[in-house]
C-alpha positions, 0 to 999 in steps of 0.5 A: 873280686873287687866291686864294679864302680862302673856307672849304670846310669849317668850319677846325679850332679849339679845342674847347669846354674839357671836364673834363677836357682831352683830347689826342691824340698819334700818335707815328711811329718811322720807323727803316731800319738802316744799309745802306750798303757800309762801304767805299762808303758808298752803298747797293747794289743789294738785288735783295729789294726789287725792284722798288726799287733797295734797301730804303730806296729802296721804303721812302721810296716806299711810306711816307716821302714820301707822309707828307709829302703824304698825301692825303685823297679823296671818295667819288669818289676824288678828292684834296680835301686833301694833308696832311703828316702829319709836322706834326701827328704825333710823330715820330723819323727814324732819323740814319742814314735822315736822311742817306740821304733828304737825299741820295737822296729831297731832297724828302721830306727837306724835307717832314719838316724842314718839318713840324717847323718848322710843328708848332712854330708849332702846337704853342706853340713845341713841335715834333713831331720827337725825336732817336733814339740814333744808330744804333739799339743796345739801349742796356742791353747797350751799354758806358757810352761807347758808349751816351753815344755814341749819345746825344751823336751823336744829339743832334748830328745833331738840331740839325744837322738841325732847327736845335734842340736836342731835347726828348726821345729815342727809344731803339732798340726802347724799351730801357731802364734806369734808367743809361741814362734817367740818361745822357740826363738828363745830356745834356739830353733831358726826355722818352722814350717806354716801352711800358707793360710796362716800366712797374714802380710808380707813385705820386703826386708826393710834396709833401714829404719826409715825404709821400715817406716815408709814399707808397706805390708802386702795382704796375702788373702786366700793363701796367696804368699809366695812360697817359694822363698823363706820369710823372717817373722821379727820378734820380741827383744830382738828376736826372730824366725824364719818362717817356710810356708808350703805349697798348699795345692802341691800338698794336698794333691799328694795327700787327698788327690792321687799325686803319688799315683805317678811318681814322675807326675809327682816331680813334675809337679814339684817343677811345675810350681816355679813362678817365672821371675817378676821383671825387673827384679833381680833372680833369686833361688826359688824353693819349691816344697811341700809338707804333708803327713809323712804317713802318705807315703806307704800308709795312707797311699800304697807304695807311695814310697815308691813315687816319692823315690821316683819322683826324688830320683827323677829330679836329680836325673833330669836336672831339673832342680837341685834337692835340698832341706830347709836348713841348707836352703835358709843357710844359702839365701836368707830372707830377703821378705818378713811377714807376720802370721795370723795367730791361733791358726793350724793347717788341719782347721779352717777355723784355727785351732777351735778343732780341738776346743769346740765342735766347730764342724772340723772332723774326719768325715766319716760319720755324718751327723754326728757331732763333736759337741764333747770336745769342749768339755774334754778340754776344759776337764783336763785345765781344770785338772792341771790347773787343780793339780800346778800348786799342790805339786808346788806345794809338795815339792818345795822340800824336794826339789830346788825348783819344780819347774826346772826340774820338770823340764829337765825330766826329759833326760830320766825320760830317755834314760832311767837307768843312766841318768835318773841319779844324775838327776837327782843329784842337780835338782834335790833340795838335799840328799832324798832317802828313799821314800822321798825319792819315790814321791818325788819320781811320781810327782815327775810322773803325775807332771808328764802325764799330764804333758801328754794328756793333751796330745794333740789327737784325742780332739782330731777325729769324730767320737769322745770314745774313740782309741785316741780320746780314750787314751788322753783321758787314760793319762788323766786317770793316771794324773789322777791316781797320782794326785791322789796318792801325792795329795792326799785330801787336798785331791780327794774330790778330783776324781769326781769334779772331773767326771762331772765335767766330762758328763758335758762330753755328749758321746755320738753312740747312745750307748755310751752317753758321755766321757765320764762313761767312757773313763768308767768303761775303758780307764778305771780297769786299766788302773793298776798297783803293783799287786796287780803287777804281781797277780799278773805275774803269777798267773802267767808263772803257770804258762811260762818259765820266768828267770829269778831276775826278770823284766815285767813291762816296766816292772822289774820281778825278783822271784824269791820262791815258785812251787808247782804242784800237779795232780791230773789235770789241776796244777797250782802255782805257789810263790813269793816274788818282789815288784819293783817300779822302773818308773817310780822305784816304788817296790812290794813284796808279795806271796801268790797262789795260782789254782788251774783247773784245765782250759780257762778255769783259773784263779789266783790270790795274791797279797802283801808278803814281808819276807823279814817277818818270821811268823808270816814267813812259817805261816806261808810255808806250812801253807805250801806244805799242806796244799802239796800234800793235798795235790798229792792226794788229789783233794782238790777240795782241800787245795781250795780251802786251804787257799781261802784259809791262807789269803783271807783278809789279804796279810795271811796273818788271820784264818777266822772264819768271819774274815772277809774273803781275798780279792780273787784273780783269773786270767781276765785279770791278765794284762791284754797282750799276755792273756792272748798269749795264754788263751793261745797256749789253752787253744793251741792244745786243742787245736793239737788234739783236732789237728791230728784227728784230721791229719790220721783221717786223711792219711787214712783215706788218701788213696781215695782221695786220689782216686776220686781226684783221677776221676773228676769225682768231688771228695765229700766236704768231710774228707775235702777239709781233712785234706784242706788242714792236713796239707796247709798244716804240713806246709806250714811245718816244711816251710818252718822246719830247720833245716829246710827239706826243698824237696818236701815242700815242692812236693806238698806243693804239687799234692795240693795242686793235684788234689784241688787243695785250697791253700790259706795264702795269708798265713802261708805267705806269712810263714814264708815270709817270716822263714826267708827273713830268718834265713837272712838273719843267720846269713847276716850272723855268718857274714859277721863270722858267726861259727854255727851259721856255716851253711847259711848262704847256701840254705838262704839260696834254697829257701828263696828258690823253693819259694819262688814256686809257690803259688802265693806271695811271698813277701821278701822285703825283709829280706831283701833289706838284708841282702842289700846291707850285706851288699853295702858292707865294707868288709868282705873278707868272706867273699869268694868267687863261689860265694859272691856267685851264690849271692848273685844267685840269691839277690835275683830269686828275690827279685833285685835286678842285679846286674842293673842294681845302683847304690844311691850315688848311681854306681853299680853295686854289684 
């Protein structure tokens, strides 16, 4: 049956031209600092956002993806209108928070690219999305080449990402100077956006050079510029850019005072900021915009995208002003005003930029009385290490590359692309053809050149104490810039390391535990420094967890298994191995042998060392090892096993058996990276967990009858039997719920059990199972939709699961599924769409809360 193009509410349409025009933009900066392991490149357990793995996981759940599918509901709150938010705002993703959601959140990452294309056929060919400087430095207190860096970076991953060079440029925290708008004029960007403060005189654009010379320049003291037009700020050589300042007031009630409360008191309030046209002046389009953090709309503020979705809806209904970005508005009218900026000024300091230079009283406001007399000395340790580092890389370069800094700024398309552009490349910036050892120096000397990029992200200054999560992890890509130097370098770099921590003793930290950043480097960097024998440890001890294929991926490593041997004996298993490491990164590559000894629980230990499988001795030696440890396991001489382990890997090549040899370097599932040693203490728990479990559940079925007896009489059970019924039926829940195929029939009756008997049910993680189970089971409808031949019966069974859950005595969350739901709805091709089928997904879309009958599509008509 053919969809219904009937309206359910008047569609938005041009309002009726007023004098003057008026327009709305709502600009969003949505912006995480870099979190990855600098020698990982993956994002590690956070345990403070828990429940979230890390900070950018809770992020996206809260704040980015729901943006891309923002729901607006009726009085009975149920879902009339799914909006992406992202295709009717202004918006900047940070490039390094865009390359962590196109690898770990696909979906909102296609929601965000989506909504620039469609804000582009909104908007006259104008899209909403602008590029940000790479990553997030205050660009005034960056070199010259670094801050070109960011820019050109920038730019790179735009295009990359959105198929189009950008229009304008979000700089970190707005901040700005004149040197810096002027790079980014020479780059191409034709607007930024600047906070009103920043703003320093303006003046109608002079017509000629004698009106220039008789114009005065009009003072905009206390944040006074009129911002509802667009100002050109004339640069060097001819230069120039457009400038947008936003309105402060607006923005920062959407941020610190409640604005988001109300959606439709938000849009008023977009409304009300109008100015009435001065007399005697000609009308000119006013634009009304604000900027804020992006993270405001979901994270900082609950549902605050929702209000953002209202109050954009509530506009084009009422017509009350006529959405836009700042591309479509600056290509309709452009300046008609200059005005030049104070320079060395952002929108997050009242000081200008001295909040990530000195302690200059700027800070997050949740520790009062402490200070932050450590960001001096954190900023100059990290110059001096650029500085230390700019003419040894010049230095060790010049046979490598034709120049390093060109080559450094076109770094970024190996950054966005290893396996398909590092070649090319090289092939555009090598001095001659590298053989391999030179192509790994050069590969680290990028490497050393982009951390040191990232050190100076711009957070590691923005909040309150020198060993907080984000300084820890500036000063992290420090120790990798110094680990770098010191391989690259040599002697020349050999007294870095130690000439940095000094200055960062002077970083005075607020917990006296702590002392200074050269004890938060010791504490929280120095252990995170890894080669690739750890890379290899860490494969081995996990090999006694988890099946690894021949060929796999390790972070970002690549690991070829060339042998794995398991032998048991009660509960002691050893692993035995050899294994090539290979750096995606740097191409760097080490062979390496392994023994891993597990003992039951945590008692494990394992040696690793450098293996050259083309040496035939080592190669005899290592199997006649393997040999005999098997023999001994046979056996059950433990003892043995261990002797033979210290005998092999002593002095670290297993070329010696002497005695007087130092012993090798031992591991243990501490040496585990963090994100695989939960999941092994989870594996070693769960067994346990296992074993308590059904020493519960055998209690209570012993021992129901009883409990309903007493439940009959009002008698309480006895805690003992109470928690035995309390685990039994949360854990049989928890199995129902997850079970395929999906038993409705048990689960309600486990859900009436646990209400006759009183049982208190673990709603977070019963919601959560729930919640995850509802997704899985649109997943395998979105597979049948796509005509996948073993997902027959999917809609079917998602129409169960959803009406069994509905009965549930806690919240479900179907937002996942919901999301699916609609883009299933929205697909062009609806060969599988028959009369049954299309009543069954009315049926399913309802027990998940939409409104279906009202449900619109963001041009207004019915979906459905």
């Amino acid at each position: 049956m053919a969809k219904s193009k009937q309206a359910v509410r008047p569609a938005a349409s041009s309002p009726t031209p007023a004098t003057p025009e008026r327009y709305v933009c709502i600009h969003g900066h949505f912006y995480q600092p870099p979190r990855e392991n600098p020698w990982l490149e993956t994002v590690e357990l956070q345990e403070s956002a828990a429940p979230y793995h890390d900070w950018n996981d809770r992020i996206t759940a809260e704040c980015y993806a729901p943006n891309g599918a923002s729901r607006i509901t009726d009085r009975e709150n149920k879902i009339i209108r799914i909006m992406n938010n992202y295709s009717r705002m202004s918006f900047n993703f940070g490039p390094t928070l865009l390359s962590w959601l196109a690898d770990n959140a696909p979906r909102a990452y296609r929601m965000i690219l989506d909504a620039d294309h469609a804000s582009a056929e909104r908007h006259s060919g104008h899209g909403s999305a602008i590029a940000q400087v790479y990553n997030h430095i205050i660009m005034p207190l960056a070199s010259r080449r670094d801050a070109l860096t960011q820019i050109r970076w920038g730019i790179a991953d735009f295009e990359h990402r959105f198929g189009r060079r950008p229009e304008g440029m979000w700089l970190a925290e707005t901040a700005a100077a004149r040197w810096v708008l002027d790079l980014m004029a020479q780059e191409g960007i034709k607007f930024t956006i600047l906070a009103p403060s920043q703003c320093a005189h303006v003046r109608p654009l002079p017509t000629s050079a004698e009106v220039e010379a008789a114009a005065k320049w009009i003072e905009t003291p206390d944040a006074s510029v009129d911002t509802t037009r667009p100002y050109l700020v004339q640069l060097d050589e001819g230069r120039s850019i457009a400038v947008f300042f936003y309105n402060g007031p607006a923005s920062r009630a959407i941020a610190f005072e409640g604005l988001l409360n109300s959606g439709e008191n938000f849009a008023r309030r977009l409304v009300d900021a109008f100015p009435a046209a001065p007399e005697g002046e000609p009308a000119a389009a006013q634009l009304s915009h604000v900027a804020t953090d992006g993270e405001s709309y979901g994270h900082h503020h609950k549902h605050g995208e929702m209000a953002l979705s209202y109050a954009m809806y509530w506009l084009e209904q009422n017509q009350q002003a006529r959405l836009t970005n700042y591309g479509e508005f600056l290509a309709k009218f452009p300046p008609q005003w200059e005005a030049e900026i104070v320079n060395d000024t952002s929108w997050s300091c009242a000081h200008g930029v001295e909040r990530w230079r000195s302690d200059c009283g700027c800070n997050s406001g949740g520790h009062p009385g402490w200070n932050q007399q450590w960001r001096a000395p954190l900023r100059q340790a990290l110059d001096m290490l650029r500085d230390a580092t700019a003419p040894l890389s010049e230095e060790l370069a010049k046979p490598l590359f034709k120049d390093l800094w060109v080559a450094r700024d076109a770094y970024i398309s190996v950054i966005l692309n290893r396996a398909g552009n590092t070649d090319a490349f090289f092939a555009a910036h090598q001095a001659h053809p590298l053989s391999p050892a030179e192509r790994i120096m050069a590969l680290e000397l990028m490497e050393l050149q982009r951390h040191t990029q990232l050190m100076y992200t711009s957070c590691g200054w923005f909040f309150d104490e020198v060993s907080g999560i984000e300084t820890v992890q500036v000063i992290a890509y420090a120790g990798r810039v110094l680990q770098l130097a010191q391989k690259l370098f040599g002697a020349p770099a050999a007294d870095l390391e130690d000439k940095f921590l000094a200055i960062l003793a002077n970083a005075p930290s607020n917990i006296a535990e702590i002392g200074s950043g050269a004890e938060v480097y010791r504490r929280f960097v120095t252990g995170m420094k890894i080669g690739l024998e750890q890379v290899g440890a860490h494969y081995a001890i996990s090999s006694i967890f988890r099946p690894y294929p021949e060929d796999g991926e390790l972070f970002c490593y690549n690991v070829h298994r060339a042998s794995h041997e398991v032998y048991n004996s009660g509960r002691g298993r050893i692993a035995l191995g050899s294994a090539r490491i290979h750096s995606r990164i740097t191409e760097e590559t080490e062979e390496i042998c392994y023994s891993v000894l597990h003992l039951g629980d945590q008692n494990l230990s394992a040696a690793v060392h450098r293996y050259d499988p083309t040496d035939a001795e080592q190669v005899k030696r290592f199997n006649t090892f393997s040999k005999d440890v098997g023999l001994a396991m046979r056996r059950a001489n433990l003892p043995e096993v261990i002797r033979l382990i210290d005998r092999n890997f002593r002095n670290g090549d297993a070329a010696h058996d002497a005695e007087s040899a130092p012993a090798p370097a031992g591991y243990s599932l501490l040496s585990l990276f963090a994100d695989e040693q939960r999941r092994i203490l989870e594996i070693i728990l769960n067994q346990t967990i296992h074993e308590m479990g059904d020493s519960l559940r055998k209690i209570y079925e012993d021992h129901a009858s009883l409990l309903d007896f007493l439940t009959d009489t009002g008698i309480s059970p006895p805690p003992a039997l109470e928690l035995a019924a309390n685990f039994a039926i949360n854990a049989a829940l928890r199995k129902a719920i997850e079970a395929d195929p999906f038993d409705s029939e048990y689960v309600v009756s486990l859900l009436q059990r646990a209400e006759t008997e009183r049982i208190t049910l673990d709603g977070q993680q019963l919601s959560y199972t729930s919640s995850q189970r509802m997704k899985r089971a649109m997943v395998r409808l979105e597979a049948a939709a796509a005509g996948d031949p073993s997902a027959t019966g999917a809609l079917q069974n998602a129409l169960t699961v959803a009406e069994t859950l509905r009965k549930a005595p806690f919240e479900v969350n179907l937002w996942g599924a919901q999301n699916i739901w609609n883009d299933l709805l929205r697909r062009s091709d609806k060969t599988y769409w028959t009369e049954e089928w299309r009543e069954d997904f009315r049926k399913l879309g309802e027990a998940m809360n939409i409104k279906v009958d009202q449900l619109v599509t963001e041009e207004g008509v019915s979906a459905f």
